[in-house]
VOBA-486328 format. One record per residue: residue in one letter; z, y, x of N, C-alpha, C in turn. Coordinates in steps of 0.001 Angstrom, whole numbers, padded with zeros to 6 digits, always signed. Layout:
# residues N
AZYXZYXZYX...
***
This chain:
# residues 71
X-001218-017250+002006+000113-016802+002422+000761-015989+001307X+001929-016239+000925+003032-015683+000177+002795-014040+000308X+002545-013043-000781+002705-011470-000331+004048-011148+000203X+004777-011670-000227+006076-011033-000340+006514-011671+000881X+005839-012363+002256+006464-012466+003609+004988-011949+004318X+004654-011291+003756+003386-010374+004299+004079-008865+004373X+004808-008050+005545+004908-006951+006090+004173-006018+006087X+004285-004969+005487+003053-003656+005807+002848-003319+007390X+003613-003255+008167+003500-003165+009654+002796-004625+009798X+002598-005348+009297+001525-006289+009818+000192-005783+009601X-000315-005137+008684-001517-004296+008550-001901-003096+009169X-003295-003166+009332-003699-002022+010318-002971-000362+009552X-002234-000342+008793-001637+000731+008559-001588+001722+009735X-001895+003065+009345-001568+004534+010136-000634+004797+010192X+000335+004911+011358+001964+005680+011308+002130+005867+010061X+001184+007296+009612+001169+008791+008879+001952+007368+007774X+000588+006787+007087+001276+005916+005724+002266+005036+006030X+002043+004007+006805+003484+003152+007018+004664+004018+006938X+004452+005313+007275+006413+005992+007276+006465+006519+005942X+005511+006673+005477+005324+007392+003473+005508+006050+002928X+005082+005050+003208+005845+003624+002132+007196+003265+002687X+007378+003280+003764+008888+002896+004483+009704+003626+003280X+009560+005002+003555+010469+006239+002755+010313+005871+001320X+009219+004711+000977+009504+004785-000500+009674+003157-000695X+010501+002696+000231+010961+001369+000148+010101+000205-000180X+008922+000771-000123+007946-000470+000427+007765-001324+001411X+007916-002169+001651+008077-003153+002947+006834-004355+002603X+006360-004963+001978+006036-006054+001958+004877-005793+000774X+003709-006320+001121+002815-006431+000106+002715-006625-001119X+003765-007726-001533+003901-007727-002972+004859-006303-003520X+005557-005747-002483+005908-004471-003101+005338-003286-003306X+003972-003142-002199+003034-002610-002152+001875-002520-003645X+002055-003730-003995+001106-004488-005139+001527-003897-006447X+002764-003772-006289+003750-003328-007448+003412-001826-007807X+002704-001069-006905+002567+000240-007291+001000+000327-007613X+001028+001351-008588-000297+001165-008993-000886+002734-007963X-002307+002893-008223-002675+004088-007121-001831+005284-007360X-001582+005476-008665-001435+006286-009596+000455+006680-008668X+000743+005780-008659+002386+005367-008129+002588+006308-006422X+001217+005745-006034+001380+005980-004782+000996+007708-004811X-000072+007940-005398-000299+009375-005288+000662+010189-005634X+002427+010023-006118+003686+010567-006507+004059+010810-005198X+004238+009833-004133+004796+009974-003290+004679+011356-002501X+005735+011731-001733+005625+012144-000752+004248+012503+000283X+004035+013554+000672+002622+013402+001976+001883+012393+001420X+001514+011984+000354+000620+010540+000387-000768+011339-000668X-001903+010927+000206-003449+012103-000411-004014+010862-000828X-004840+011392-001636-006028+010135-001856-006314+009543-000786X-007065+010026-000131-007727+009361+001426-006760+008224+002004X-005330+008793+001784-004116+007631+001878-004610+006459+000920X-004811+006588-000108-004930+005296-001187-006362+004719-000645X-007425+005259-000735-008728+004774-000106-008364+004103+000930X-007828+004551+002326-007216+003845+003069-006806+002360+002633X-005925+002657+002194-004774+001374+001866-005663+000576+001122X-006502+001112+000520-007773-000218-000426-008436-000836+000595X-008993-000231+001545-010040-000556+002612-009385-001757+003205X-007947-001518+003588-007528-002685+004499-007079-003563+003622X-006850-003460+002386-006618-004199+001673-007313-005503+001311X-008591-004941+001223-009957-005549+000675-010626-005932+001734X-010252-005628+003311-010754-005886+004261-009896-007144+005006X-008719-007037+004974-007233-007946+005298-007306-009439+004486X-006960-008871+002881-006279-009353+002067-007375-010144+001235X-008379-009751+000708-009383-009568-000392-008633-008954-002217X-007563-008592-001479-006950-008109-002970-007149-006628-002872X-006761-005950-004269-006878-004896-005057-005891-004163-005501X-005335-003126-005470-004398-002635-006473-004733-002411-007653X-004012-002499-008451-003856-002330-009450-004432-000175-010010X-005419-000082-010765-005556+001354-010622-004566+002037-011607X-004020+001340-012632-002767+002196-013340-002132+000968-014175X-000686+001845-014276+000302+000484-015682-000656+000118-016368X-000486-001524-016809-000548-001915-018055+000472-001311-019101
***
């Protein structure tokens, strides 16, 4: 399946994070993909345990990975 018609509210996402990527205009996995951990730990309320999270279902969902920093 296409990332980019893959929804973060389709994933077992926690409120807490789904409303910390909403607020940072993340919607869709491939936009999700686009941030590296490094990206996400800028945000707003967003802790490590948030990124561990988001790997777990990632790798549990998806079998994909983020990216851990820019090329």
């Amino acid at each position: 399946m296409a990332l980019k018609s893959i929804f973060i509210d389709q994933s077992e996402l926690p409120p807490r994070i789904y409303n910390c990527l909403k607020r940072s205009n993340i919607y869709t996995l491939l936009n999700l993909l686009n941030n590296s951990q490094e990206d996400l730990m800028k945000m707003e309320h967003f802790r490590i345990e948030d990124v561990k999270q988001i790997l777990g279902i990632l790798e549990k969902n998806f079998v994909i990975d983020l990216p851990k920093n820019k090329f």
